[in-house]
Structures are given as structure tokens and as C-alpha cells.
C-alpha positions, 0 to 999 in steps of 0.5 A: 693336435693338427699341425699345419705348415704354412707352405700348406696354406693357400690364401688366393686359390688359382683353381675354378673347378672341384678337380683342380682345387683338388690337385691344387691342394695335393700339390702343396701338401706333397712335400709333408706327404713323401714318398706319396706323388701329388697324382696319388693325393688327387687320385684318392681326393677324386675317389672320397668326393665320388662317393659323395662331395665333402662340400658340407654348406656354408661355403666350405668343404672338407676334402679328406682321404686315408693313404697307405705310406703316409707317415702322419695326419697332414692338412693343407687349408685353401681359401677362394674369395671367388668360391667353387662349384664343389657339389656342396650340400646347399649347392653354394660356392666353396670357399673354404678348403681343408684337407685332412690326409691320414695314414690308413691305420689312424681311424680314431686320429683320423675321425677326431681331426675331421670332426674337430675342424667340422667343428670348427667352421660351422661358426660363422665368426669362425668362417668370417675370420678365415675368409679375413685374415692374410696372417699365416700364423694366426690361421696356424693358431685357429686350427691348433686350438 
């Protein structure tokens, strides 16, 4: 099951582009990600969304990346009313942001939690409610159910 920490939930994101949203989301989940720095977290973010943006449409994207050292599957959830840039498939603004980071030995773990969240936002009632809700611990239940 995810567990997010609501120091890992960002309601008013400060950034305008993909790389500081990026770092803005390692920033937070640093503390939960130790000893791994906030640079190495952006770092491998930078290096996923080389390969190909995980702006997957519909105003949302799934930064996600493995790190050897992490102890755990660690998510952090950033909101954008505004939107970025962010490559995404249909070339809209992002608004919605989760990270998923994993350990590098956690494949199954790893692959379940990003199609579970992917799951997840492709409902628009579901979209509609995080884009919404200022309340933390409901934001906590979404992703845990």
C-alpha cells in the first residue's frame, strides 16, 4: 500500500517549469528518502523524463524513478491550479504531480504502485477531487484505498 506523509503533499506548487517542479518535489520527500541529497532525487527525475515525459494527459504526470539506497517506495503529491508545461502526451498543462521514488530492487512493488496511482487519475471525478480538496488526510485516504 502507498503511504504518504503529508509533508509530501503540496497543494500551491511554487515552480512554472518541468525541472523545478521536479526539484520541488524532491525537496519534500528528501527528509523520508535519507541519506539520499534532494540533487540526487531531481538528478534521476531529470534522467526518467529524458527518456520520455511521464506527463500522461489529462493535466497529470507521474514523475517516477528507482535509486539504489532508498529504504522504501516514497510518494510526494504536488498540485498546480495554474499547470506546467511538462511535455505531457496531449501537450496540456500538468497540474497534478505524483512522484513515486523506489528502491532499486523493488520491480513488482514498484510497477504496482505506478499503475495503481495511474489508475487512479484517469477518472476525472477523481482529477476533479484533488484539484478541490485542501484537506490533507482525505488526499492520504485517495491514495491509500
Amino acid at each position: 500500500m502507498l503511504e504518504l506523509k503529508t509533508d509530501c503533499i503540496l497543494l500551491d506548487l511554487r515552480a512554472t517549469s518541468k525541472e523545478a517542479v521536479l526539484r520541488e518535489l524532491a525537496e519534500a520527500a528528501q527528509p523520508q528518502c535519507v541519506p539520499i541529497s534532494a540533487e540526487e532525487l531531481t538528478g534521476v527525475l531529470m534522467q526518467r523524463e529524458e527518456v520520455g515525459s511521464t506527463g500522461m494527459g489529462n493535466g497529470v504526470a507521474l514523475p517516477h524513478g528507482k535509486l539504489p539506497g532508498l529504504q522504501r517506495i516514497t510518494i510526494c503529491f504536488g498540485r498546480s491550479i495554474n499547470g506546467i508545461h511538462f511535455d505531457a502526451v496531449d501537450n496540456r498543462p500538468v497540474q497534478l504531480f505524483v512522484m513515486i521514488l523506489s528502491p532499486s530492487g523493488t520491480t513488482t512493488e514498484y510497477l504496482k504502485s505506478l499503475a495503481h496511482v495511474s489508475n487512479l487519475l484517469k477518472h476525472q471525478e477523481n482529477r476533479n477531487f484533488l484539484l478541490s480538496t485542501d484537506d490533507k488526510e482525505k488526499i492520504i485516504h485517495f491514495f491509500e484505498r
